[in-house]
Residue, then its C-alpha position, 0 to 999 in steps of 0.5 A: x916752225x917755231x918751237x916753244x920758248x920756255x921762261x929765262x932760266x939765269x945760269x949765275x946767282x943772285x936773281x929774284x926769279x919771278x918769272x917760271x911760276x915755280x914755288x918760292x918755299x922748298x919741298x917736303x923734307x919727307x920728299x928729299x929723304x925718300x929721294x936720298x934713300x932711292x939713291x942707291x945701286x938698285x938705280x943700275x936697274x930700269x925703273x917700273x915703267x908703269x909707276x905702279x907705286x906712284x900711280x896707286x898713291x895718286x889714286x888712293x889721294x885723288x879718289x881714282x882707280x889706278x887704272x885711270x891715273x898715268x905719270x908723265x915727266x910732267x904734265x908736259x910729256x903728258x900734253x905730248x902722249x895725248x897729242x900723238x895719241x889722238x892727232x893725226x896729220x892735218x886733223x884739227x887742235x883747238x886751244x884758246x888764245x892767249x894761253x900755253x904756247x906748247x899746244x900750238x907747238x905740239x900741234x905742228x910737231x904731229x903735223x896737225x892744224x891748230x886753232x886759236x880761238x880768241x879769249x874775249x877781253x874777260x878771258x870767260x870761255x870762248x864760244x867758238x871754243x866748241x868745234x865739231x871736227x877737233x880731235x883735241x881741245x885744251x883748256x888751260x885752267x887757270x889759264x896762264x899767263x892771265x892766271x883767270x878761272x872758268x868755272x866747272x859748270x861752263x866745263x861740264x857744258x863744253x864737255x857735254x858738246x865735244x865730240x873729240x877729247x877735252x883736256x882740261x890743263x889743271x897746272x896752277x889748280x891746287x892755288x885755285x877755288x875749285x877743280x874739275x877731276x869729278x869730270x873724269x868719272x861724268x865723261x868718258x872723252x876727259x882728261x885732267x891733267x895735274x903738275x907737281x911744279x908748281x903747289x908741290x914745289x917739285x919743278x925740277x922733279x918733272x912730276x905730272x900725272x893724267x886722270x881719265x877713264x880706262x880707255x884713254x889711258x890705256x890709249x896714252x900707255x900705248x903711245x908712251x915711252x917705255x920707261x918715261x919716269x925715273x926712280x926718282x921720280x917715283x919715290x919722289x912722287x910717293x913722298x909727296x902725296x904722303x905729305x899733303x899738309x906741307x904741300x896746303x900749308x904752302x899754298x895757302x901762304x902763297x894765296x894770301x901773298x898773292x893778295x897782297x901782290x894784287x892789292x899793292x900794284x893796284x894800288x900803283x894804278x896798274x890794271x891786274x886780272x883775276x888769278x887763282x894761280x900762283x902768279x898775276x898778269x899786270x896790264x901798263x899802258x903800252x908794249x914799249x912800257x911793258x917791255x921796258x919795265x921788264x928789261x928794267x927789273x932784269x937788269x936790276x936781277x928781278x926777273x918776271x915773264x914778257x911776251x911780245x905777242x898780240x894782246x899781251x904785249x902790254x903785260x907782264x906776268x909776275x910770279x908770287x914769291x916769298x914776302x921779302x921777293x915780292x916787297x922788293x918788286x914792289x919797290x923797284x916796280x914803284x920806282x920805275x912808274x914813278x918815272x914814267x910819271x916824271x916823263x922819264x923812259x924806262x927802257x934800257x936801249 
């Protein structure tokens, strides 16, 4: 098999990095207080392996019963419970394509057969989606790596018709118009998933929480490891929720730089698809002009995400950065089409 590959993580300085979807802004300075006050000599002792501190907070914010609320070493781990929860050798996972690569992976580290059913060129929900015999169904939204949006009512629909469980991925959610976490209270097969990577700017704190009604959970704890999150990661998850105005503030900035982001490389004449997320995907006019463009940037130490798979390999997702980030983008991005107009290749080889 063929494990997941995750974004280039540069080990030198110097870099624009727009190619990870993390948050260009730092955390909340109440999260690096409350972890500097965890770092004490109580870390010699196992941490609570329930999170009982973190999952109540959640609770209290999101509008749950802490019995349906489970911390994850990000929502990654999270993808992972649930697939060794409710999967077994040869049953089938459904996922549409293209989107997150890890469900194709999880599903052949459990032995199960995945199933990719085809975005249409829109990346409105498939209707082969629906798939009577999945014992899971993950549904990215916003999808990534198109950054596009379903809206809830189609959601409620396709809960309505799976008979297995519905993950509803929502990573990039807070950057978007609406969310579906009411659908954990209507549907006792759902499962919503959140990541603090990304709006709370805590990628490197690995916090992710599920939501779902009491069963499942009560599933997924017994599929977990013990002691899956860390102090710090609990004390870094209580603060944060604690900070919320911080975290909005954020958003809100990278909503309107992502604006901004769009309606300059449309302005190149580049096609961009919708996005709530806090990243666009830019069509060019080929694989090798895609491809090209990204080897360009990289060697220029800017950064942004490539994929050589079908029906993306004519695009590149570029993550919204600071103002400054983006601005220096745009005008090597521009550069590089303007060449392309004058005959010249862009591709470094």
């Amino acid at each position: 098999m063929g494990g997941y590959v995750p974004g280039e993580q540069p080990q030198e300085p110097g870099y624009i990095k727009l190619n990870t979807n993390e948050n260009p802004y730092p955390p909340s300075p109440k999260v690096l207080a409350a972890i500097a006050k965890a770092l004490n000599e109580d870390l010699r002792k196992y941490p609570d392996p329930m999170a009982t501190a973190a999952r109540r907070k959640a609770a209290e914010v999101y509008g749950m019963k802490p019995e349906r609320v489970l911390g994850g070493n990000g929502s990654d781990e999270l993808l992972t419970i649930i697939t060794r929860c409710f999967a077994g050798e040869g049953d089938k996972i459904v996922f549409p394509y293209p989107s997150y690569s890890l469900y194709h992976t999880l599903a052949e580290i459990q032995g199960a057969k995945p199933m990719a059913v085809e975005f249409p060129d829109d990346y409105s929900l498939p209707k082969e989606i629906v798939q009577p015999d999945a014992k899971l169904t993950f549904i990215p939204n916003p999808n990534s790596p198109s950054g596009t949006f379903i809206p809830k009512a189609e959601l409620r629909r396709l809960a309505k018709k799976t008979s297995g469980v519905l993950v509803i991925d929502e990573a990039y959610v807070d950057f978007a118009d609406e969310n579906c976490l009411d659908l954990v209270d209507e549907f006792p097969n759902v499962i919503v998933l959140r990541t603090f990577s990304k709006s709370f700017s805590l990628a490197g704190m690995r916090i992710g929480f599920a939501f779902a009604q009491e069963p499942l959970i009560e599933g997924l704890v017994k599929a977990k490891d013990s002691y899956n999150v860390n102090r710090l990661w609990i004390a870094a998850a209580v603060a944060s929720l604690d900070d919320l105005d911080y975290v909005r503030k954020n958003v809100q900035t990278i909503k309107k730089d992502r604006e901004y982001l769009v309606k300059e490389l449309r302005r190149m004449g580049l096609f961009v698809y919708p996005s709530q997320a806090n990243f666009v995907m830019a069509r060019l006019d080929s694989e090798e002009q895609a491809k090209g463009v990204y080897e360009r940037l990289k060697a220029q130490k800017i950064l942004i995400r490539y994929w050589s798979k079908p029906r993306i390999d004519d695009c590149v997702r570029i993550t919204v950065g600071t103002r400054e980030e983006i601005d220096a983008l745009l005008r090597a991005l521009a550069a590089l089409l303007e060449n392309l107009k004058k005959g010249k290749k862009v591709s470094v080889r």
